[in-house]
C-alpha positions, 0 to 999 in steps of 0.5 A, a space after each residue: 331678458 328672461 333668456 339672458 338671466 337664464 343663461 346667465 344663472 349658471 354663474 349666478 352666486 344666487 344660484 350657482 353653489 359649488 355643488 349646483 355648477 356640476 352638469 354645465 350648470 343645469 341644477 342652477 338653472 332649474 334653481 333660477 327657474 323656480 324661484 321668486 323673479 324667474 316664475 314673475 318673469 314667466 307669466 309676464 311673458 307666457 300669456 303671449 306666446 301661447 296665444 301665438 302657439 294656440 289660436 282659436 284656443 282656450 288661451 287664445 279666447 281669454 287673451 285678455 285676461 290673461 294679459 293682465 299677467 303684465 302687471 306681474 312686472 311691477 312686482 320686478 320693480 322690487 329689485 331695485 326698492 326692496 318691498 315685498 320681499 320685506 314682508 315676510 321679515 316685517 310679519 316674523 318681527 311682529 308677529 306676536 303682536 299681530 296674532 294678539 290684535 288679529 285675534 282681538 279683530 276676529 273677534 270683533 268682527 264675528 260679534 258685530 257680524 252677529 249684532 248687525 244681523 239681529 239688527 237688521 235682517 227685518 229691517 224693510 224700511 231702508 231701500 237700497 239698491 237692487 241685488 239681483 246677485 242676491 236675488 232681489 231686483 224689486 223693493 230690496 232693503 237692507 235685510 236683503 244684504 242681512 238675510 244670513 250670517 254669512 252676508 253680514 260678516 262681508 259687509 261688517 268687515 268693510 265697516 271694521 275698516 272705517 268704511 260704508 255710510 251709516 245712514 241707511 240703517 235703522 236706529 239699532 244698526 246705526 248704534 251698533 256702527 257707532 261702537 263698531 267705528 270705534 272699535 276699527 279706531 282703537 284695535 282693528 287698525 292696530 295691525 296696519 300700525 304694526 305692519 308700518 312699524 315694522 317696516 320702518 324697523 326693517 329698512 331702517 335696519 338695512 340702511 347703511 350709515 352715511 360716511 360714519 358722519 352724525 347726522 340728524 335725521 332727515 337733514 339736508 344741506 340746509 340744517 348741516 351748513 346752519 350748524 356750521 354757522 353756530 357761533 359765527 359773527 355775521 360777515 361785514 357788509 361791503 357797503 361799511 358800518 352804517 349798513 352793517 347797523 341798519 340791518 342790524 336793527 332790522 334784524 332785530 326789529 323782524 326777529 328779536 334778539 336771541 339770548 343763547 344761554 337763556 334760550 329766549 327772544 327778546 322783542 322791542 315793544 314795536 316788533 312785538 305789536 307788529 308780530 301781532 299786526 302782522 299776524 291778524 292781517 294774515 288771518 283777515 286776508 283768509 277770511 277775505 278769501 273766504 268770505 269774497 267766495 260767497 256769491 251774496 257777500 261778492 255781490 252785496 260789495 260789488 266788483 267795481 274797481 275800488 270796493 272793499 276787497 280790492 282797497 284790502 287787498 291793496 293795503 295787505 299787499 304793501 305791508 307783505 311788500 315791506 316786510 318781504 323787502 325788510 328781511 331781503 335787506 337785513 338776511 346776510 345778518 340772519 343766521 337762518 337764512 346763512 347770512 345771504 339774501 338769496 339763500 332767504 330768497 329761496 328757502 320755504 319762508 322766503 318762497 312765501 313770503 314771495 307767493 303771497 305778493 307775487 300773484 297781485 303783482 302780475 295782474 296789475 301787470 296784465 292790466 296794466 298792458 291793456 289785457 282785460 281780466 275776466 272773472 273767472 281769472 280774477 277769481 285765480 289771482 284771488 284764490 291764490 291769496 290763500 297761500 299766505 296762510 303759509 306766512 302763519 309758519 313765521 308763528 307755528 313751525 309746522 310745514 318747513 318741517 315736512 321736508 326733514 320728515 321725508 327725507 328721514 323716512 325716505 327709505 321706508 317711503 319708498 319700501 311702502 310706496 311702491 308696495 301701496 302700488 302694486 297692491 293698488 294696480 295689482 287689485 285695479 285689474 282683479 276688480 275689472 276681471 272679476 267685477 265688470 260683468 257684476 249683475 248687481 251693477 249691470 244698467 242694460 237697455 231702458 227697453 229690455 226689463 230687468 228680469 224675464 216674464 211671461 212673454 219669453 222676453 229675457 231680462 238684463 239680469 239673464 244675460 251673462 253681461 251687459 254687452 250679451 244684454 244690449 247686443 240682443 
């Protein structure tokens, strides 16, 4: 690939100008040669072949890590979703903002480093763990990791971040982490906030509109075909009027009845105490999920066929069974679900509704054919149960949402997540390079002490890794 885009750069409009196609096409080559993707390109490939042409050489020795240059290639993947090459355009539509809040986080982070290590550079009395990098293998407490300024600023900044417990300060330190948590909270983040933004801004931007049509964000065919429908009667059942009212009315008893003009429902006393029925029900059957999790509530009613659980469980069930059915039966009258049963069938509520009756179903099927359940695979069927809190999304519309959000954010996603991955893989293998032969975190052989005596016997943290320690 690398050859062919070379050879290929010489027609390149990225890089063949009119005054660079001179010479055969040489300058746009040497152009395509030094930019972004050729040099990306070049050291995923290189590492390679100079171990071929080097054996037993520095190259050759350090083959591994010099492979890790392969990573480089998720950086390619940024010709197909623009992430990184968005940065720089994101960093110079921010950048006032981030100089105002990098410099207010700089300043944070000099003051907290500077309390943390009046804190607790005489702090002796919270072990931690050994720091031999530190020069600490025995009784080593925090005021190892607060010795100096220069060690508090590295561990303040990670706490700058939300990040590294609190308890093994003393009272001083832990006062000071509260303010500094708060202090991450409420300007260190501001940043990330700006960088997001920014993107959005940016891909957003460079999103081209769709068929000059107005669309709201983040709508599928769903939402199109449900504005279509605005003021349509509902169509006529083919079974004739009597079916026609009976779904009307159950539509009614389910829904309400919408006054368009006044943008309420209106309820029957009936569909009212129902809808409250319907909705502590939904709530005890996750209580009972909970509660039947407890070892000593399971074992107080006992796992016998008939306890309490199960009777529950029983009743909760034909009364999600009815409802499920009652609204599959009145659907081809409900402009939600586009006056089909099996458009409701198959859209988030009806999916739900389905869930939550589905699992109890199945295994008095299983049951039923004479396969015992043990359990542990009782405990599956049970935990599914969970799911019907969804059903609370008939009360709070919350969930059935999440999908026009994505979809209206889809570009930006895309941009952050594949960055999120690079960034993620990319400092995974810096980790491993730099961090696998940390002495701070070296376990050597039980036989081998940590650090050498008088008997000329080397120490695990003597050696330059922990294979050289375990190999001796």
């Amino acid at each position: 690939e690398y050859i062919l885009r070379f050879i290929g750069a010489g027609v390149d409009p990225e890089f063949a100008s009119i005054e660079n196609r001179c010479c055969g096409g040489v300058w746009s080559r040497i152009k395509y040669v030094v930019s972004f993707y050729s040099i990306i390109d070049l050291l995923a490939i290189l590492p390679f072949y100079l171990a071929i042409a080097f054996p037993e050489s520095w190259f050759d020795r350090h083959d591994e890590y010099l492979r890790m240059f392969r990573l480089l290639r998720l950086l390619k993947l940024d010709k197909y979703v623009p992430s990184i090459t968005l940065i720089d355009d994101v960093l110079r539509l921010k950048k006032k903002a981030l100089i105002v809040s990098c410099y207010a986080g700089g300043t944070l982070w000099v003051l907290f480093a500077g309390l943390m290590y009046l804190a607790e550079y005489k702090d002796h009395s919270m072990g931690i763990d050994n720091l031999p990098f530190y020069g600490c293998t025995d009784d080593c407490t925090m005021s190892v990791r607060f010795s100096n300024y220069f060690k508090s600023l590295s561990y303040t900044g990670i706490h700058l971040t939300g990040d590294f417990p609190m308890v093994e300060y003393d009272g001083v330190g832990r006062i000071f982490c509260f303010f500094m948590i708060i202090a991450a909270i409420g300007v260190v983040s501001i940043p990330s906030g700006l960088i997001a933004s920014g993107f959005a801004e940016i891909v957003q931007s460079k999103t081209k509109k769709r068929n000059n049509k107005y669309e709201i964000a983040g709508d599928d065919w769903y939402e199109i075909k449900y504005r279509e429908l605005e003021g349509q009667k509902p169509p006529n059942s083919v079974f004739g009027t009597c079916m026609d009212s009976m779904q009307e009315s159950v539509h009614a008893y389910l829904n309400g009845i919408e006054d368009k003009r006044a943008g309420t429902v209106t309820r029957s006393t009936f569909s009212r105490i129902s809808r409250k029925f319907f909705f502590a029900l939904i709530i005890s059957n996750i209580l009972a999920v909970m509660f039947e999790s407890i070892p000593e509530v399971d074992r107080k009613v006992g796992n016998a066929p008939g306890n309490f659980f199960d009777v529950f469980e029983l009743v909760s069930v034909i009364f999600f069974t009815i409802e499920y059915l009652l609204r599959l039966f009145s659907a081809p009258k409900s402009r939600t679900a586009l006056f089909s049963s099996w458009v409701y069938a198959t859209t988030f509520f009806g999916l739900v509704d389905f869930i939550s009756i589905a699992p109890w179903y199945l295994q008095e099927a299983i049951t039923a054919s004479g396969h015992y359940i043990s359990g542990d695979e009782a405990k599956i069927f049970r935990i599914f149960r969970i799911f019907r809190i969804l059903q609370l999304e008939d009360f709070i519309i919350a969930f059935s949402k999440l999908d026009n959000v994505f979809r209206a954010s889809k570009d930006v996603l895309k941009a952050t997540g594949l960055m999120a991955i690079i960034i993620w893989v990319g400092s995974s293998a810096l980790f491993y390079i730099f961090e696998q032969n940390n002495p701070n975190l070296r376990e050597c052989n039980p036989t081998i002490p940590l650090v050498g005596n008088e008997t000329g016997i080397p120490g695990c943290y003597d050696f330059v890794s922990t294979a050289d320690c375990n190999s001796y």
